[in-house]
C-alpha positions as CSV (number, residue, x, y, z in Angstrom):
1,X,0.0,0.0,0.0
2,X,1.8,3.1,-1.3
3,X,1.2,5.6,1.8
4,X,3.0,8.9,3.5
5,X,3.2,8.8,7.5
6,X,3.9,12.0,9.4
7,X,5.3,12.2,13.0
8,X,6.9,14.6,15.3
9,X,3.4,16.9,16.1
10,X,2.9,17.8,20.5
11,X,2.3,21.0,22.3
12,X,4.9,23.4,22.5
13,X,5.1,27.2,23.7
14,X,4.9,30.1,21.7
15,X,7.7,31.0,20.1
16,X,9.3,27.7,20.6
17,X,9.8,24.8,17.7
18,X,9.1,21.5,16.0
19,X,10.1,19.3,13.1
20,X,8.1,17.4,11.6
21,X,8.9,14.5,9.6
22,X,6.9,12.2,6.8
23,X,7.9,8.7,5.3
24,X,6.8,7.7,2.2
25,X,6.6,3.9,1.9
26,X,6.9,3.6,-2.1
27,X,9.8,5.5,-4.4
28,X,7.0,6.9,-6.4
29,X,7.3,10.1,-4.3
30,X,11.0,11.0,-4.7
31,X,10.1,12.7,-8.1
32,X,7.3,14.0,-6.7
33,X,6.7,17.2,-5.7
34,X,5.9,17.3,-1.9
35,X,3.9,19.9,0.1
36,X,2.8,20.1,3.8
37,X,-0.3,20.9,4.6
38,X,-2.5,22.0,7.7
39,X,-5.9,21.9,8.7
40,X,-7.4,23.7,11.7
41,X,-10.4,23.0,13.6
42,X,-13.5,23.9,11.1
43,X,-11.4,24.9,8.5
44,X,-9.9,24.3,4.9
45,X,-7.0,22.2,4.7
46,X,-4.3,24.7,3.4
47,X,-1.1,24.5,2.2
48,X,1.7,25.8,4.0
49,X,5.6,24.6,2.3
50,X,6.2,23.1,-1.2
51,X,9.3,21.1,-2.3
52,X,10.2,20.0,-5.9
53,X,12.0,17.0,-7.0
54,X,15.3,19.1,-7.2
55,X,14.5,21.1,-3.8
56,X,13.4,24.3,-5.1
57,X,10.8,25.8,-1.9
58,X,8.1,28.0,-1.9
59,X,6.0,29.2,1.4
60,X,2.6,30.2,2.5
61,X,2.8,34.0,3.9
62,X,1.9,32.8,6.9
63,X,4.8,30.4,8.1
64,X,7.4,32.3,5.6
65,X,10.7,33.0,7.2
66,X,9.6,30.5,10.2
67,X,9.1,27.4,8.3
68,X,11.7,25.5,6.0
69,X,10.8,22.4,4.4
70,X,13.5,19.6,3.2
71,X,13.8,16.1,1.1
72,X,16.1,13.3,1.5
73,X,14.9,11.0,-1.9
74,X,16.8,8.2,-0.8
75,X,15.2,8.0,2.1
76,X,11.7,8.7,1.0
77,X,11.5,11.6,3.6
78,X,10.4,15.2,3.5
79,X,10.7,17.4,6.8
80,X,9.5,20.5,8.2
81,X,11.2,22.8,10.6
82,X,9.0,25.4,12.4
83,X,10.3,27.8,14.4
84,X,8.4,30.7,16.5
85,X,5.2,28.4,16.4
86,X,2.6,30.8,17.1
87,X,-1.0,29.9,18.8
88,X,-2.7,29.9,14.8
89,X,-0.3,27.4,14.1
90,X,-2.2,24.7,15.6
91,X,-3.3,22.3,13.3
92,X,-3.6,19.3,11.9
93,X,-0.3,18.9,9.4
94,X,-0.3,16.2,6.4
95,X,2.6,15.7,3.8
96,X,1.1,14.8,0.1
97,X,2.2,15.1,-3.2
98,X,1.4,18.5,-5.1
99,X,-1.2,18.7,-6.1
100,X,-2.6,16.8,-3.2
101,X,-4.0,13.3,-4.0
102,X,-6.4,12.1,-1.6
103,X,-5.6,8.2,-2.2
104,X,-2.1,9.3,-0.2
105,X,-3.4,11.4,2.6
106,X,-2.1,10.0,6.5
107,X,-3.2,10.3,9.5
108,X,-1.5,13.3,10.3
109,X,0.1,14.7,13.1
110,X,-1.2,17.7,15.7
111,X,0.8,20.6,16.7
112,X,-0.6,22.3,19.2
113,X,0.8,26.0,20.6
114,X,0.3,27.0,23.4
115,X,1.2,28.5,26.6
């Protein structure tokens, strides 16, 4: 079963930080390009940090210049690093391919921020 499987979410302070990581169980995704994404209590899942294949980034307003997202290929792995987590940061985060395809979608992790 070709899936993606984050980890690293938990409560942590304002301004403090987290990295998340995802593991895709299939090679398909190394020339894939990979996004995080977050959804929030009664809202849209969004997304917040894309990756190509060869590692170029791009950023959501919002997390820019706190967030950097990264790709091992060997390893199937794409991470997220966010720093100065602030309270609307809490969420629900998913790694997927962009454009997102459902079939792919984990369970997630929660980051909570809080004080």
């Amino acid at each position: 079963q070709v899936q993606l499987v984050e980890s690293g979410g938990g409560l942590v302070q304002p301004g403090g930080s987290l990295r998340l990581s995802c593991v895709g169980s299939d090679s398909i995704f190394s020339d894939r390009t990979m996004a995080w994404y977050r959804q929030a209590p009664g809202k849209q899942r969004l997304r917040v940090a894309t990756i190509t294949s060869r590692g170029e980034t791009m950023y959501s307003e919002s997390v820019k210049g706190r967030f950097t997202i990264s790709r091992d290929n060997d390893k199937i792995t794409v991470d997220l690093q966010m720093n100065n987590l602030k309270p609307e940061d809490t969420a629900v985060y998913y790694c997927d391919v962009y454009p997102p395809y459902a079939p792919y979608w984990g369970q997630g992790t929660q980051v909570t921020v809080s004080s």
